[in-house]
N, C-alpha and C positions, 0 to 999 in steps of 0.2 A: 343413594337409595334408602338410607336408614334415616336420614333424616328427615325425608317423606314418610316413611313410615309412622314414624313419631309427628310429625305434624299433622297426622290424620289421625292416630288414636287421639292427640289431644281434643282436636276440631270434634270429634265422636265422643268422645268421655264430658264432652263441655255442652254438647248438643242433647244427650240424653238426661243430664243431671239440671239443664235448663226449666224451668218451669214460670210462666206467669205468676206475677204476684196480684193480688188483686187487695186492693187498698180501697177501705170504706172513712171516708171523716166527715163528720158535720160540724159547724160551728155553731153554737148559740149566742150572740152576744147581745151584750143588755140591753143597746138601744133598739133590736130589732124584737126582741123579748115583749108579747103580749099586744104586738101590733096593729096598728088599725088601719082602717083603708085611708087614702092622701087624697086629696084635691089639689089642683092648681089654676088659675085663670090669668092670661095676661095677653094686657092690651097692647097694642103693639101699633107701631106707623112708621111708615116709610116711603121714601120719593127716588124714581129712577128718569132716567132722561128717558128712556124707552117704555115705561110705565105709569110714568106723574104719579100724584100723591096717591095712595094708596092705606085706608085704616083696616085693619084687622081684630080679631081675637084668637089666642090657643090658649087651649087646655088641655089638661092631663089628669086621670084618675086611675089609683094604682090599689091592688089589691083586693078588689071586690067581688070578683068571679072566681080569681086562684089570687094567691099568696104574691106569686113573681111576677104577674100580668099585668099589665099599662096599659091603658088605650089611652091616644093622644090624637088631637083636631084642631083643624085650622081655617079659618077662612078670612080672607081679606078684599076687599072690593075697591073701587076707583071710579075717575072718570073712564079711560083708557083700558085696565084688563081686571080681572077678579077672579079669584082662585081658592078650591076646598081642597085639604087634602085629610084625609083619616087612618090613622094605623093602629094596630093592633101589638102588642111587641111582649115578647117571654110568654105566648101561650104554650099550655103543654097539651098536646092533645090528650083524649082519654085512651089509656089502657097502655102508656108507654112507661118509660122508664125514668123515675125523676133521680138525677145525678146531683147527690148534695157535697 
């Protein structure tokens, strides 16, 4: 019985003196210091048995609406099949919380 005792004040004295920490960091580092917006373009080809030859382009552009933000796109075409696709990637919406 006593050593119930004692395992519950402890599990109590341990639960009440508990508190969240809350931890803020950002890093600055030099190469991303004063940044500017990226571009990328690249051509691309490729041949499947179920697709035949197939030429393409993607591209990517980062930084120019927000800071973390990329939109990337693609499209490739063929005899056989042709294909778009476009994504959007690290939007923050407005009025949330940016965790640095």
């Amino acid at each position: 019985m006593r050593s119930l005792v004692f395992l519950l004040f402890l599990f109590l004295s341990a639960t009440i003196y508990a508190v969240p920490a809350v931890i803020k960091s950002s890093v600055d580092r030099l190469e991303t210091s004063g940044r500017k917006p990226e571009n990328l373009i690249l051509p691309y080809l490729f041949s499947t048995e179920s697709m035949g030859l197939n030429v393409g382009v993607g591209a990517t552009a980062s930084g120019y609406y927000q800071d973390q933000m990329s939109i990337g796109a693609t499209a490739y075409g063929g005899d056989i099949s042709s294909g778009v696709a476009v994504g959007v990637f690290n939007y923050r919406l407005p009025g949330t919380i940016a965790f640095t």
